[in-house]
C-alpha distance (Angstrom), angle and dihedral (degrees) to the residues before:
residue distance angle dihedral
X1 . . .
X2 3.91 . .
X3 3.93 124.6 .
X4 3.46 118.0 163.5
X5 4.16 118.5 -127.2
X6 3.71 131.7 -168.8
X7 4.25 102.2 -138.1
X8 3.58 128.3 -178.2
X9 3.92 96.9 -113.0
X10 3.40 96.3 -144.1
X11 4.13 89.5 54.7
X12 3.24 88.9 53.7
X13 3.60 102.7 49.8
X14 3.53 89.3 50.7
X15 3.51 88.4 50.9
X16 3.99 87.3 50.4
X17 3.91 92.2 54.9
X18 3.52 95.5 42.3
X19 3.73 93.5 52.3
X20 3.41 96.9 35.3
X21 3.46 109.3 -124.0
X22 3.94 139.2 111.8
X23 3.55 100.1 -151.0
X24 4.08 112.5 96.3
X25 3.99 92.7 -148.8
X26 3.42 87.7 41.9
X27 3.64 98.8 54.6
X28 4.43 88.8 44.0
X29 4.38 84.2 50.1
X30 4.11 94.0 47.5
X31 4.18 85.7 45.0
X32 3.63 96.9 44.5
X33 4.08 89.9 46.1
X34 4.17 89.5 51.7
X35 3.99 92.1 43.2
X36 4.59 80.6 50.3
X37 3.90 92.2 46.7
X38 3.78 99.7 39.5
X39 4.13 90.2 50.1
X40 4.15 84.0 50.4
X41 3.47 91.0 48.8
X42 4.11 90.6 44.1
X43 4.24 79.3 56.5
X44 3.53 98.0 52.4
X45 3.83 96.3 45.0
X46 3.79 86.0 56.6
X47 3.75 89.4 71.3
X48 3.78 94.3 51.9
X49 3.90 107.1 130.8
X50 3.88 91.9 6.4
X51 3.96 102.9 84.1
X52 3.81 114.2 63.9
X53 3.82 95.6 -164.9
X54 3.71 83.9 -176.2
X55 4.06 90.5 -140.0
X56 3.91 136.3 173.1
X57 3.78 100.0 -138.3
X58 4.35 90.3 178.8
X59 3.90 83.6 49.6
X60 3.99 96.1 46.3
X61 3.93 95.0 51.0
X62 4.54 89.4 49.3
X63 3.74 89.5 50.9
X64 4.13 96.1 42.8
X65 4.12 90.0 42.3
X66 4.23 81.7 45.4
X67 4.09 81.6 50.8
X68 3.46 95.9 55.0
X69 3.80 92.5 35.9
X70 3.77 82.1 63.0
X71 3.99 103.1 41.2
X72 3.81 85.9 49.2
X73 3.86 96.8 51.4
């Protein structure tokens, strides 16, 4: 898809360093996908203390290290 976006240059080329790329759209898909994963984060933190999932962590580790036991057998 093309769309067409006036940029300050210098933003973007620090954006480019930072990220590590050399590729303009590149560097504007890698920010966009960190600004999308930081807000989901942001979301999930806001349910910290507020869930009580009511889990057996001890029990939870046996059955995966059983499941793996199994898969490797």
């Amino acid at each position: 898809m093309y769309t067409q976006l006036n940029v300050d240059v210098d933003l973007l080329a620090k954006a480019k360093q930072i990220l590590d790329v050399k590729d303009d759209a590149k560097a504007v898909e890698v920010a966009l996908e960190n600004i999308v994963r930081h807000n989901k984060l942001q979301n999930l933190k806001s349910y910290y203390g507020k869930l009580d999932l009511d889990i057996d962590l001890d029990s939870l580790r046996r059955r995966t290290r059983n499941e793996l036991k199994g898969a490797i057998n």
